[in-house]
C-alpha positions in Angstrom: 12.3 -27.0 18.2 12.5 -23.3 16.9 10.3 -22.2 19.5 7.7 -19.4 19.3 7.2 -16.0 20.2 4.3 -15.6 23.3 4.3 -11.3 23.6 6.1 -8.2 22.2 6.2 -4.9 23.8 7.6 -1.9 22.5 7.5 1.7 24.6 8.6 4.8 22.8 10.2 3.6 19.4 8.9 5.4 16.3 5.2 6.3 16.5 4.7 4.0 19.5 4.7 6.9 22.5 3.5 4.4 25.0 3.6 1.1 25.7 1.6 -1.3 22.6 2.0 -4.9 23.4 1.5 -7.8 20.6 -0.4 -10.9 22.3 0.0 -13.9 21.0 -1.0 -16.5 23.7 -4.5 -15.5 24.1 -6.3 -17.6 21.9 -10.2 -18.4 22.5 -11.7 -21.8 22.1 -12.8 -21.8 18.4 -13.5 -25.2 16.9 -12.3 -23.8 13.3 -9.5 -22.9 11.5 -7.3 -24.4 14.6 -4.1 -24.9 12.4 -3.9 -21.2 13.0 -2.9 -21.5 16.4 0.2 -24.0 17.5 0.6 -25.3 21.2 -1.9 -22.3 22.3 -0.1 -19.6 20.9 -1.2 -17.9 17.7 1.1 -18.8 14.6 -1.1 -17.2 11.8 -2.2 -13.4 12.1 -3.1 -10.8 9.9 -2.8 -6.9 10.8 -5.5 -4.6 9.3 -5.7 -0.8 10.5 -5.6 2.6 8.8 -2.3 4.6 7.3 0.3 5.6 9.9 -1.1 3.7 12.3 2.5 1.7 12.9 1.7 -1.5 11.4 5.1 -1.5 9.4 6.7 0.1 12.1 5.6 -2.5 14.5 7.3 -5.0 11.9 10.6 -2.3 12.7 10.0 -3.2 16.1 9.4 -7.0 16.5 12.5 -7.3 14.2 15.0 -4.7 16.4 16.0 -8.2 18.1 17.4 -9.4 14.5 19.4 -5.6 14.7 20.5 -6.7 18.1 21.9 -10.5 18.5 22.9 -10.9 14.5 24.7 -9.2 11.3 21.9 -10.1 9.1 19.9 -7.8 6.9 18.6 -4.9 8.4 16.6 -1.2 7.0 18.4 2.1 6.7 14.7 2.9 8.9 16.2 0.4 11.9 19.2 1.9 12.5 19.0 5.3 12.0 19.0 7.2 15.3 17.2 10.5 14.5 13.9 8.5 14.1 14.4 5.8 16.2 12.9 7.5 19.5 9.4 9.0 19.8 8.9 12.1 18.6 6.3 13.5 21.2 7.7 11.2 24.3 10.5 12.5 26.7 11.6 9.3 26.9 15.2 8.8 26.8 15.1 5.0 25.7 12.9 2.5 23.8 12.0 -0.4 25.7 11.8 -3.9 24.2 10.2 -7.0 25.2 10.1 -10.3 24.0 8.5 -13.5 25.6 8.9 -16.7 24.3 7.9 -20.1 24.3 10.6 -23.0 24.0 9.4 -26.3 24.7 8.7 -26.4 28.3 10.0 -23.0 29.3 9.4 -19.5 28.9 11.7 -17.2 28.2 11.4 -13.5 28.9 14.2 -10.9 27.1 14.4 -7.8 27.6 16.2 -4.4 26.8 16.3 -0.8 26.6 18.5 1.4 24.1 18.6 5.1 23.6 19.9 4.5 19.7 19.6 1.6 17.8 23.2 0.6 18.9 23.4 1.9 22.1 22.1 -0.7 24.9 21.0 0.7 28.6 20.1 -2.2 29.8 19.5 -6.1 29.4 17.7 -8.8 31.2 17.1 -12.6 30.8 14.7 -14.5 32.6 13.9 -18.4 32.2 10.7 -19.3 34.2 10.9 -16.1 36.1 14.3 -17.2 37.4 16.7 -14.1 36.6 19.5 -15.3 34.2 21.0 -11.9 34.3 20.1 -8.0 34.6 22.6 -5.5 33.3 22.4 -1.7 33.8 25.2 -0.4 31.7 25.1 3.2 33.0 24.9 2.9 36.5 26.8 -0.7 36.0 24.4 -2.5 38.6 24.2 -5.7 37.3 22.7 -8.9 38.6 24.4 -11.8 37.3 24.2 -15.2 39.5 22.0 -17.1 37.4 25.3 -17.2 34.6 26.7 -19.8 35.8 23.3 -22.1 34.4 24.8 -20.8 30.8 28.5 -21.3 32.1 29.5 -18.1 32.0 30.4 -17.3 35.6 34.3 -16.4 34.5 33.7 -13.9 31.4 34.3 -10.4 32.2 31.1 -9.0 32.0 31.9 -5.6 33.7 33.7 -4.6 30.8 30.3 -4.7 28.6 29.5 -1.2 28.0 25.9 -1.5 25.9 27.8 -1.6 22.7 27.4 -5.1 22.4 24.3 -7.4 23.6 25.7 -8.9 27.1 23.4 -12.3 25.2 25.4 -12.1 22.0 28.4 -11.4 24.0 28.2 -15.0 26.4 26.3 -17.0 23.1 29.8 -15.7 21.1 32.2 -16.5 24.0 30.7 -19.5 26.0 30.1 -22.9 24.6 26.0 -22.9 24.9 24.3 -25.9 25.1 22.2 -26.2 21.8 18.9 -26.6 23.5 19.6 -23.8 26.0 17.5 -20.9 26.0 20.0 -18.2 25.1 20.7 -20.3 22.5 16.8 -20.8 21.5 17.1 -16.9 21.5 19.5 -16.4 19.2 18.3 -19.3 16.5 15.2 -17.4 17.0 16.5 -14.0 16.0 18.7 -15.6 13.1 16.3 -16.9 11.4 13.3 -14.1 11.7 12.7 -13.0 7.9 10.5 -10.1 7.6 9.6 -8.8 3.4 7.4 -6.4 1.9 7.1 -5.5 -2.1 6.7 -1.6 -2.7 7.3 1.2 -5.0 10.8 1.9 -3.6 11.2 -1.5 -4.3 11.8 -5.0 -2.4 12.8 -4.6 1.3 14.2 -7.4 3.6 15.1 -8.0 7.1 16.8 -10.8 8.4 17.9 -14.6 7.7 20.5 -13.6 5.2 23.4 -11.3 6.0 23.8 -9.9 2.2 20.9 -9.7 -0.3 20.3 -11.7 -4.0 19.2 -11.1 -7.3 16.0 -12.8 -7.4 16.7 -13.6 -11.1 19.8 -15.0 -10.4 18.7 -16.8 -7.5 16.0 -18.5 -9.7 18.5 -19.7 -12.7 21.3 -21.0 -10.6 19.3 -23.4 -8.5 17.3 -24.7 -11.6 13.8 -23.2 -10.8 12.9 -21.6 -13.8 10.4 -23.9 -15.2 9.2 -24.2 -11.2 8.9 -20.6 -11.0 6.9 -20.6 -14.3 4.2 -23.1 -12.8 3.8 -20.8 -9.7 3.1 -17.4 -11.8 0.9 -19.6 -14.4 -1.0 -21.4 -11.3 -1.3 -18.9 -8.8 -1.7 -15.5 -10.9 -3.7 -17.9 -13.9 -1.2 -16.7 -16.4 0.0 -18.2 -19.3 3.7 -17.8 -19.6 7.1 -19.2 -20.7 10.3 -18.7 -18.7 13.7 -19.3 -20.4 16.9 -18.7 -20.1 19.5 -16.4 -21.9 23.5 -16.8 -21.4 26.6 -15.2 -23.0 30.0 -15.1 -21.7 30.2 -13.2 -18.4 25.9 -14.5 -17.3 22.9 -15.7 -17.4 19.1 -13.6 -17.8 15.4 -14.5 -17.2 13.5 -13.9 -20.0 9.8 -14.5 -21.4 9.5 -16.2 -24.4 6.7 -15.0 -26.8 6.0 -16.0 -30.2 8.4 -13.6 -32.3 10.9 -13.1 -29.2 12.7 -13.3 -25.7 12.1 -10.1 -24.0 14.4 -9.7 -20.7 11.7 -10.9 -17.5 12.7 -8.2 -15.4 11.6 -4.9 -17.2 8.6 -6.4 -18.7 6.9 -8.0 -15.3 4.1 -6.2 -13.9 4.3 -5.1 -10.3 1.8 -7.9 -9.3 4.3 -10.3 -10.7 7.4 -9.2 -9.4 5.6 -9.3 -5.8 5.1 -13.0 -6.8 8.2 -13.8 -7.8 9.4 -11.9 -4.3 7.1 -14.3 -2.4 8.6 -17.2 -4.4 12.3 -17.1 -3.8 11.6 -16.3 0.5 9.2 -19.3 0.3 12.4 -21.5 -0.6 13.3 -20.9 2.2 10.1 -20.7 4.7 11.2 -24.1 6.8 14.7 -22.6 7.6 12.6 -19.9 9.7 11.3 -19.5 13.0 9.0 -16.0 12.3 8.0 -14.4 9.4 6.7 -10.8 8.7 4.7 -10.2 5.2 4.2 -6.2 5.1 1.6 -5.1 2.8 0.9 -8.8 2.1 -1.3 -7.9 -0.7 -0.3 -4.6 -2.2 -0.2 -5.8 -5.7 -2.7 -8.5 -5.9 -5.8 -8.8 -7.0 -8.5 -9.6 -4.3 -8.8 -13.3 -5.8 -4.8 -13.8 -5.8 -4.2 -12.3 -1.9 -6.8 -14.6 -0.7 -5.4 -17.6 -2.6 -1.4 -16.8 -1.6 -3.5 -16.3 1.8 -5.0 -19.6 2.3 -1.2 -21.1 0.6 1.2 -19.0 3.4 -1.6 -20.7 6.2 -0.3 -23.7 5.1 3.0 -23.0 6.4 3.9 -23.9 10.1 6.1 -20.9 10.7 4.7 -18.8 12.8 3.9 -15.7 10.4 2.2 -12.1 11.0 1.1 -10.8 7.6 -0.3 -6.9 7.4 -3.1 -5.6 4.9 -5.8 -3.2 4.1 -7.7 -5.5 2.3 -11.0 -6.5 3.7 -11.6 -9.2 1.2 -9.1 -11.2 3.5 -11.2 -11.1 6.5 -13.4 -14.0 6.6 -13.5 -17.0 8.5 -12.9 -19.2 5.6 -9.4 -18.7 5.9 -8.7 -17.6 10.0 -10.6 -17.3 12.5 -11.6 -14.0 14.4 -9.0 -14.3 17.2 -5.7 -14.2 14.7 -7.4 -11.3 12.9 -5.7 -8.3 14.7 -6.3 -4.4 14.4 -4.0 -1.5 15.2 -5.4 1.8 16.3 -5.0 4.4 19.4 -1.5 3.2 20.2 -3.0 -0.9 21.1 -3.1 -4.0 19.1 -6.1 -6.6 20.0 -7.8 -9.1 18.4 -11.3 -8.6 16.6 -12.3 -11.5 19.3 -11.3 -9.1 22.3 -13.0 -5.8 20.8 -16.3 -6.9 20.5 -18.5 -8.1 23.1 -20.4 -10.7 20.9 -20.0 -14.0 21.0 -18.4 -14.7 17.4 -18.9 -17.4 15.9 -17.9 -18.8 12.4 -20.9 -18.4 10.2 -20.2 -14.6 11.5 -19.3 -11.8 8.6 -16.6 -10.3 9.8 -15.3 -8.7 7.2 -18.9 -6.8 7.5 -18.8 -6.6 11.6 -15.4 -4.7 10.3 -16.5 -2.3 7.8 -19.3 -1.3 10.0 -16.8 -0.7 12.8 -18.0 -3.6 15.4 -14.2 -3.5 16.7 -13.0 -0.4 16.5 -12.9 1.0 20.3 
């Protein structure tokens, strides 16, 4: 059970001045589409709104917890502390909140940091019981629900917000598998969040170093797999080798006359497929997954097929796009279409007033504005 995430909040961390909360767990009673939603909590959405509006920043923000509890991959944009705060606010802190859903329980975590690794305060909460509330300034700290995680005798007065108090007792107790703390860090291990642009491929999470998708492909025997995926999903007609000499191994396309090196040759389009490819090796090893500017290099026909093939997935994934072509109720449904603007994040089913239902053109409701507020 990898559990699911329920709500996110994030107060005063980039361009998010005030509070914007992330809902999950407020599905409406659609008779379509219903592998989008998993044990009444939405496990497939898709971001639209305009530039700047935070959509890769709230992908910053829903992955701060990966920053936090692990030593996995992170962006130079997490943890760089003169743009971690908001620029407008007088805030002193960003606040961060996660709620979670783990079989029968959920499980509320909380924190505060003024820098991205420098923690004010920490809270746990199972059920609304308190598992533990640290204030490392003042050093107020509730902490009588640690003996349910068995870690009454650690010295917790010595935690200074350096460290996560919950990575501290996961590292120095002997959790219980199925404990939530446990749940919690699982969770944040195995988040993976990827995006394709010009600057190149970015990735947060899972892994603690990154690859050479090339490389990755040859030495686990995929090439001829990878090949069927760009021929059936992109309709290309292509041939994949490989070339080796003494110190390695290359990718290259074979054409009539010659092997040309894959890399330097593949179109931008491509190289976001053969991004999506090697991560999707690895989709059932996660518990959430983040696709930023899902679609930036495909073709309207391509992001709605790699669209309707990502659904298919049970991970819970959040994708973000500006295509409108992906709005349609052939492939979601209205309430895991979400849209970001003036600081909130709702579903298109809780900005309109109308009754949707699925012979409804949204993508058209959109254009004309039907849930803008």
């Amino acid at each position: 059970m990898k559990g699911m995430l329920r709500k996110f909040s994030v107060t005063n961390y980039k361009n998010f001045k005030e509070k914007i909360t992330f809902d999950f767990s407020n599905p409406h009673d659609y008779r379509f589409n219903n592998n989008c939603i998993k044990d009444g909590i939405v496990n497939k959405a898709l971001i639209m709104g305009k530039n700047g509006c935070g959509k890769t920043n709230l992908g910053f923000a829903l992955f701060d917890i990966s920053l936090t509890l692990t030593d996995n991959l992170s962006h130079p944009y997490q943890s760089d502390p003169g743009s971690f705060l908001n620029g407008y606010s007088n805030m002193k802190e960003a606040l961060f909140d996660y709620e979670f859903q783990f079989e029968e329980s959920i499980v509320k975590y909380s924190y505060s940091k003024t820098e991205p690794f420098k923690l004010t305060s920490e809270s746990l909460f199972v059920n609304d019981e308190c598992i533990f509330e640290f204030d490392f300034n003042s050093k107020k700290h509730k902490t009588e629900g640690l003996s349910t995680l068995g870690a009454e005798n650690l010295r917790m007065d010595m935690l200074d917000g350096s460290i996560s108090a919950l990575r501290y007792i996961a590292n120095n107790t002997s959790v219980d598998l199925r404990s939530p703390l446990q749940y919690i860090i699982n969770f944040a291990n195995n988040m993976l969040y990827f995006r394709s642009c010009q600057d190149g491929n970015m990735f947060i999470g899972h892994l603690k170093s990154g690859y050479n998708m090339d490389q990755y492909i040859i030495e686990n025997n995929l090439v001829e797999d990878f090949q069927n995926f760009l021929n059936e999903s992109a309709e290309l007609d292509l041939k994949l080798d490989i070339v080796k000499d003494v110190n390695n191994s290359a990718l290259v396309q074979v054409f009539d006359n010659k092997r040309l090196l894959f890399a330097p040759i593949a179109s931008s389009g491509t190289k976001a497929l053969q991004l999506y490819y090697t991560w999707s090796k690895l989709f059932e090893k996660l518990s959430f997954l983040f696709i930023d500017g899902f679609d930036a290099y495909y073709h309207f026909e391509l992001a709605q097929k790699m669209l309707k093939k990502t659904i298919e997935n049970k991970i819970q994934t959040v994708f973000t796009s500006h295509n409108t072509t992906l709005v349609n109720n052939d492939f979601m449904r209205p309430d895991c279409y979400f849209i970001i603007q003036n600081n909130s994040i709702s579903s298109f089913s809780d900005n309109t007033d109308r009754e949707l239902r699925e012979a409804h053109n949204i993508e058209k409701m959109l254009r004309n504005g039907e849930f803008d507020k």
